[in-house]
C-alpha positions in Angstrom: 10.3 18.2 17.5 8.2 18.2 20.4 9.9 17.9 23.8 10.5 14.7 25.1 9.3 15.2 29.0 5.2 16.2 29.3 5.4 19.6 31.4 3.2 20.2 34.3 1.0 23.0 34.6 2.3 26.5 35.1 3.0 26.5 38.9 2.6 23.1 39.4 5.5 21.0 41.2 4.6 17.8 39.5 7.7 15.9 38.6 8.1 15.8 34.5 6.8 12.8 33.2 8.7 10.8 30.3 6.4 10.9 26.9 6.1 7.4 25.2 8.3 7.7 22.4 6.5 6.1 19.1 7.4 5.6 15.1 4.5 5.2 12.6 5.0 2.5 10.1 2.6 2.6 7.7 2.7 2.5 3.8 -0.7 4.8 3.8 0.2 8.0 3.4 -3.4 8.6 5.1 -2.9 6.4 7.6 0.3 7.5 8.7 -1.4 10.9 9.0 -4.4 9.8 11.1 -2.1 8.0 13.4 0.0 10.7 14.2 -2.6 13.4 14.6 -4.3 11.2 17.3 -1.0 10.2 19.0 0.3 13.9 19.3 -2.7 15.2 20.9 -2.2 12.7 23.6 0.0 14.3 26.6 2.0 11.6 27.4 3.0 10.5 23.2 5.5 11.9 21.2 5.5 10.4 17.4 9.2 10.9 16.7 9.3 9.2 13.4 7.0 8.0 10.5 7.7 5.2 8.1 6.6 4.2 5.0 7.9 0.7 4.4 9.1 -2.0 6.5 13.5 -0.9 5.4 12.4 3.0 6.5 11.5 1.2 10.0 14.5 -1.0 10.6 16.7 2.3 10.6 14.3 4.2 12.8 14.4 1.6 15.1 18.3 1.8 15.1 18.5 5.8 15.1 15.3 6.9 17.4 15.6 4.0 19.6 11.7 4.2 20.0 9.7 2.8 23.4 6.9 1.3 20.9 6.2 0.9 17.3 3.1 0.9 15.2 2.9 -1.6 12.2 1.1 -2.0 8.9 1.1 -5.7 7.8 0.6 -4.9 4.5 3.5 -3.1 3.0 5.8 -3.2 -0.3 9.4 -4.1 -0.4 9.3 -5.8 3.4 6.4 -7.1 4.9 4.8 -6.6 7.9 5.4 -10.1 9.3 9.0 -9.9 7.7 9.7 -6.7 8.9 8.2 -7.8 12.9 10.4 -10.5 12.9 13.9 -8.4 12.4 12.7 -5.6 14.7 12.0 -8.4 17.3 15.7 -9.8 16.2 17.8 -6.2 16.4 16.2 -4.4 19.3 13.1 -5.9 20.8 10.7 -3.5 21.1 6.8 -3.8 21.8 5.3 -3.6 18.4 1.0 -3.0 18.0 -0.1 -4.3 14.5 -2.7 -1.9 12.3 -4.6 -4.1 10.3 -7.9 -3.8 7.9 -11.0 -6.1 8.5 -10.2 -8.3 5.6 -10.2 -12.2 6.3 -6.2 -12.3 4.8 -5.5 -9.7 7.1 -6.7 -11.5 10.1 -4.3 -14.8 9.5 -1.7 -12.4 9.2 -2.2 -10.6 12.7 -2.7 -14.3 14.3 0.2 -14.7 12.7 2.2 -11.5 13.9 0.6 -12.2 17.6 2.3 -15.7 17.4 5.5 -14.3 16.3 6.0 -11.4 19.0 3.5 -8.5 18.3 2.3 -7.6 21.6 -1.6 -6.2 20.6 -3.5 -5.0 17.5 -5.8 -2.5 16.2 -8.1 -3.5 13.4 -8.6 -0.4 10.7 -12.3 0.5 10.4 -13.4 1.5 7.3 -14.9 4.8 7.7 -12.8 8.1 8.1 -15.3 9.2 11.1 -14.3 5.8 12.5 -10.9 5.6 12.1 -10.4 8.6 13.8 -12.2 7.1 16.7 -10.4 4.0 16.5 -7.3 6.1 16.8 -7.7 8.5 19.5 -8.9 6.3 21.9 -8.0 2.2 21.3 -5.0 2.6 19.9 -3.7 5.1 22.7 -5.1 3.2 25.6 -3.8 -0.1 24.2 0.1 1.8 24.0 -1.1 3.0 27.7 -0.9 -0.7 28.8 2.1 -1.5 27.2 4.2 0.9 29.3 7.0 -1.3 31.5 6.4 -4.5 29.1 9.7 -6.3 29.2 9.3 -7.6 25.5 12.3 -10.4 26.0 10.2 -12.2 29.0 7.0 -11.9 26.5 8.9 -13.7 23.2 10.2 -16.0 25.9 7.3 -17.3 26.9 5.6 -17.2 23.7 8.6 -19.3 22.4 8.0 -21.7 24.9 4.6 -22.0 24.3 4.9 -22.3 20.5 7.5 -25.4 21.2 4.8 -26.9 23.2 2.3 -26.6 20.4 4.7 -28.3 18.0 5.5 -31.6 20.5 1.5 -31.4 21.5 0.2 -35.0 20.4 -2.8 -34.5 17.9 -5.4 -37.0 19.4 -7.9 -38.6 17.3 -11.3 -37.1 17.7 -12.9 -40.5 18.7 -13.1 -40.5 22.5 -14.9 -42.6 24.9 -18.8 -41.1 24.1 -19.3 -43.0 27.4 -17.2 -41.1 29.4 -17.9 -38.0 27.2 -21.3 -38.1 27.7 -20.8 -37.8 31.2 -19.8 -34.2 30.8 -22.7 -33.2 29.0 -24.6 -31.4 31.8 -21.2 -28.8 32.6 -19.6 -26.4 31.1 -15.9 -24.6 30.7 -16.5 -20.3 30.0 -13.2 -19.2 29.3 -12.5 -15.3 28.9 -9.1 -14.0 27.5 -8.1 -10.7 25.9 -4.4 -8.9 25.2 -2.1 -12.5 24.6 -5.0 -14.3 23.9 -4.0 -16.1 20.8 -0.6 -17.0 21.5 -2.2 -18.8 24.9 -5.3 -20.4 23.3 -3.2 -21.9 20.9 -0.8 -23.9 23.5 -4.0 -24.4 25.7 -5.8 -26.1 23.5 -3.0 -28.0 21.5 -2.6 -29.3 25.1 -6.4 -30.2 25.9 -6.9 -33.7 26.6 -10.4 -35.3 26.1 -13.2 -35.9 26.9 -14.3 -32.0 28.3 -17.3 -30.7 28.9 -18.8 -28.3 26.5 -16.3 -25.1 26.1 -17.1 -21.5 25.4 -14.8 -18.5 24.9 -14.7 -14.8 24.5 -11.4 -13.6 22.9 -11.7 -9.6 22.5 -11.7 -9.6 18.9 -13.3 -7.7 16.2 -15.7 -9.3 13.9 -13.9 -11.1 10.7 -10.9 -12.0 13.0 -12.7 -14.4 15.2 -13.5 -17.1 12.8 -10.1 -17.5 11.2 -9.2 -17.3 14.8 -11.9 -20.5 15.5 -10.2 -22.2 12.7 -7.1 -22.1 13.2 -8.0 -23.3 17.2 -9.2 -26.3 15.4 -6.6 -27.1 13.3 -4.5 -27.4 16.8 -6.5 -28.9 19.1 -8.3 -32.8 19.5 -11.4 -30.5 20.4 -13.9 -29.8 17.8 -13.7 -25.8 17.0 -15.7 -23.4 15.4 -17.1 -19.9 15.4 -20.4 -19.6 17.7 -23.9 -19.5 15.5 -27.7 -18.6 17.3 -29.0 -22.8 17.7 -25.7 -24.3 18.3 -26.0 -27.1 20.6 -23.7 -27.5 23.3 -22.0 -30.4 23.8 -18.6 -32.5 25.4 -15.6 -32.1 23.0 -16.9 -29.1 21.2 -15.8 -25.6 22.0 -17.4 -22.1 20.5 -15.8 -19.1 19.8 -18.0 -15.9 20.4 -18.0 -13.9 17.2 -16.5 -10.4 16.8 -18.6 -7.6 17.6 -21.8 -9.9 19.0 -22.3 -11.2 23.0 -22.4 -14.9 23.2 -25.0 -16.5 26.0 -26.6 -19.9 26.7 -30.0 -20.6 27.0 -31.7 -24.2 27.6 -34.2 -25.6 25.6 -35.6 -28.9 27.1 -33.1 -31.2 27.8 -30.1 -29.2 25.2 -28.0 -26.0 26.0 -27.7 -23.5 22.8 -25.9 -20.8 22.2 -27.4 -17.3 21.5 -25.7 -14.7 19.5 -27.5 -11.3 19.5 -25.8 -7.5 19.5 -26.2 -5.2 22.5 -24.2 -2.3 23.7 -20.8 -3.2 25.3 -20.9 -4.5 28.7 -17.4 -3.9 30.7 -15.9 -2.1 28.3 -16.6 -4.9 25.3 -18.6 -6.4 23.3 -18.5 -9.9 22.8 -18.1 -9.5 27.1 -16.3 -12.2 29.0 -19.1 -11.0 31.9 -21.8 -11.7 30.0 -20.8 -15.2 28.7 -19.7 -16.2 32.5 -23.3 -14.5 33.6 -25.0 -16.6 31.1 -23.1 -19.9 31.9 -23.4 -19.6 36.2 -27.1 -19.0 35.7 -27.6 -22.2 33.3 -25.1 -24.7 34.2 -24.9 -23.4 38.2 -22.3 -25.5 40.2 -21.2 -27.7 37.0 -19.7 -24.5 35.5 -16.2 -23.9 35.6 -14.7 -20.2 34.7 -11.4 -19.7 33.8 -10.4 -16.2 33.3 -6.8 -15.3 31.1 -4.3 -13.1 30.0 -5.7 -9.4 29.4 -5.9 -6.1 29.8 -9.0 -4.3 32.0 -11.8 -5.9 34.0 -13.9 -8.1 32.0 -14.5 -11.3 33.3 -14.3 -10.4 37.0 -17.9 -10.0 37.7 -18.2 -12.9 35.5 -16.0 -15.3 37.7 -18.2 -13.8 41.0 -21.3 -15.0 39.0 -19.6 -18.5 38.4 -18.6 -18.9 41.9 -21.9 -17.7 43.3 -23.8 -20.3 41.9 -21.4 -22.9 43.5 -18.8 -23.0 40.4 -15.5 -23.5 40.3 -13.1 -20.6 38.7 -9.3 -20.7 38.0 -7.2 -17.8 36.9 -3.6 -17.7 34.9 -1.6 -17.0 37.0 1.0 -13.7 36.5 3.9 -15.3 35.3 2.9 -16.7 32.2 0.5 -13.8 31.3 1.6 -11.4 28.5 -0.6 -8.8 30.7 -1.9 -9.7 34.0 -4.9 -7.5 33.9 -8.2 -8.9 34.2 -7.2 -12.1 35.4 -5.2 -10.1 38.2 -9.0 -7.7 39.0 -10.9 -11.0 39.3 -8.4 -12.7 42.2 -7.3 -9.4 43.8 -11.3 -9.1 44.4 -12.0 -12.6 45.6 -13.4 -14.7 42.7 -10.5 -17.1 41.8 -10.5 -20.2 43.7 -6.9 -20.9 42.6 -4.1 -19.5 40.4 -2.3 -21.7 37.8 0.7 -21.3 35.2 -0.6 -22.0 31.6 1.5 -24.7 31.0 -0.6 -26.9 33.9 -4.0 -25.5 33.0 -5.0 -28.6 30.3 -4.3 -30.8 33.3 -6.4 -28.9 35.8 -9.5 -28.7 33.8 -9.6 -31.9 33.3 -9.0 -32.9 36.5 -12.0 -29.9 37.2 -14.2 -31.0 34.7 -14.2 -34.7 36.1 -15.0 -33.6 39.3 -17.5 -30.9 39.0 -19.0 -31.5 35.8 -20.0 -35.1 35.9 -23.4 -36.2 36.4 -22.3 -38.8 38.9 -20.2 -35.8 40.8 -20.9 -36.6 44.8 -18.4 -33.1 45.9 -20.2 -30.5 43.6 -18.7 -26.9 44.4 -21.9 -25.7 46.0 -21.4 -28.6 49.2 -17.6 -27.6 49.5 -18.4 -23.7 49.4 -20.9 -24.5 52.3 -18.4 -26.5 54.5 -15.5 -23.3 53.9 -18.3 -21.0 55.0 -19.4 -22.6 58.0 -16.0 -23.1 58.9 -15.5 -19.1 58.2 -18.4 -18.1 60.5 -17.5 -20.9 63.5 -14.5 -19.6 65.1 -14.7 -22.3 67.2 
């Protein structure tokens, strides 16, 4: 068994560093394999048990007391979701979900992110890719779960589940007066690690009329849609998976497809979307930086950013973009994040005008969206920027 403690270099006087201590559930005798390989070259990993079914875990969990598990949904005897659910119940413990590409597995990940799994890797096909996937997502994603206190996480996710259920569906026949209005702004929204748990309570909670609505969710492609859908069935917003030619427009939000970049382009007097591949900007691909990019440049001070929950950078130069062009941009604030990652880069840096819990966002993007966005708008951001900087440069 290896040790427990990394050891410093011969000579070195480096304190010893404790490993992450992992078990491998996964009914794939292949799978279990490449997992462990790719874990136990890492340093800082120890894999101090494998499983092959969801009963094997639960007494792992009881007898190696792990820091982190990784989980196959789909497993004989106990399920995944089953098997989640009484981990989470006899020693909570941050759990990362390993599931294939196929549209059944996807509703069950949403599903295992709702109930308390804190990330997921999706399986790639390929051996050549899998062994990618495994020595370098899977490790950095267990990286940024070091410290998670797992209780405050289910706690909040609780609470925001509750809220869903009490969230008043609204019928999707608003005021095309007052939605009309909205046409000419625009809400980007980038999220990443929590993501689904939050979009869910955010929208359930959305009030309309809203200006048109686009979001990147780091997701991978065949997630993304059920993900879209299942947004929809929540929310008074119409919601659906982002297609090249889609019009923009108040009420409607887009989801940007797995594995694609999502930007805007106007044709005449109508914003569309555009959905094209491209190498990964910041790290990812759909980008949160190139959706906000894309929005700042075509919706200029009507554009409101809001940047969520998740690990990295993405979205910060997105949010200077946004503001730059006289935008608004808001930022979840720390305590309800699962991670406060990028949403913490973009406001340590300077491009969050103001920092809210989740549970007032709905509130303040409409308030936002009917002060910025609206054609009849006499305090757009770009006039309010210009006061704050004259008053910055005047000392007088």
């Amino acid at each position: 068994m290896p040790s427990e403690l990394s050891r410093p270099n011969a000579g070195s006087s480096a304190p010893l560093k404790k490993r992450t201590r992992i078990v491998v559930v996964d009914d794939s005798p292949l799978i279990r394999e490449l997992i462990s390989e790719s874990l136990a070259e890492q340093a800082d990993f120890e894999v101090v048990g494998v499983a092959v079914d969801g009963h094997e875990a639960l007494r792992l969990l009881e007898e190696l007391q792990p820091d982190l598990l990784t989980l196959d949904l789909q497993m004989p005897r106990l399920s995944g979701l089953e098997t989640l659910d009484r981990i989470l119940d006899l020693r909570p413990t941050p759990v990362i979900v390993v599931s294939s590409l196929a549209q059944r597995s996807a509703e069950a990940t949403l599903q295992a992110l709702d109930r308390g799994a804190m990330d997921y890797v999706a399986k790639p096909e390929g051996l050549a890719q899998a062994r990618k996937t495994f020595s370098e997502e899977l490790p950095q994603k267990i990286r940024n779960m070091a410290g998670t206190d797992v209780r405050r996480v289910l706690q909040c996710r609780k609470a925001r589940q509750a809220r869903v259920v009490q969230a008043r569906q609204q019928p999707r026949a608003p005021d095309l007066a007052a939605a009309s209005l909205l046409a000419d702004g625009c809400i980007a929204i980038g999220i990443s690690t929590g993501g689904p748990p939050a979009l869910s309570s955010l929208f359930a909670a959305l009030t309309l009329p809203l200006p048109p609505i686009v979001v990147v969710q780091h997701m991978p492609q065949m997630f993304t849609g059920a993900f879209a859908r299942r947004l929809d069935s929540l929310s008074a917003l119409e919601v659906k998976e982002a297609e090249t030619g889609d019009v923009l427009r108040p009420n409607l939000a887009l989801i940007a497809p797995g594995g694609r970049h999502l930007r805007l382009v106007r044709r005449g007097e109508q914003v569309q979307a555009l959905v094209a591949d491209g190498d990964p900007v910041s790290g990812h691909k759909p980008s949160v930086d190139v959706l906000m990019q894309s929005a700042a440049s075509t919706f200029g001070p009507r554009c409101l950013g809001l940047i969520m929950t998740g690990m990295g950078r993405d979205g910060a130069d997105g949010c200077k973009a946004i503001r730059a062009a006289g935008g608004f941009t808001l930022g979840q604030d720390e305590a309800t994040s699962d991670v406060y990652g990028m949403n913490k880069v973009a406001f340590i840096e300077g491009h969050i005008d103001q920092q809210v819990p989740l549970d007032k966002l709905p509130e303040m993007l409409s308030a936002q969206a009917r002060r910025r966005c609206t054609r009849k708008s006499r305090t757009p951001a770009t006039a309010i920027r210009a006061t704050r900087a004259l008053r910055t440069i005047d000392p007088i």
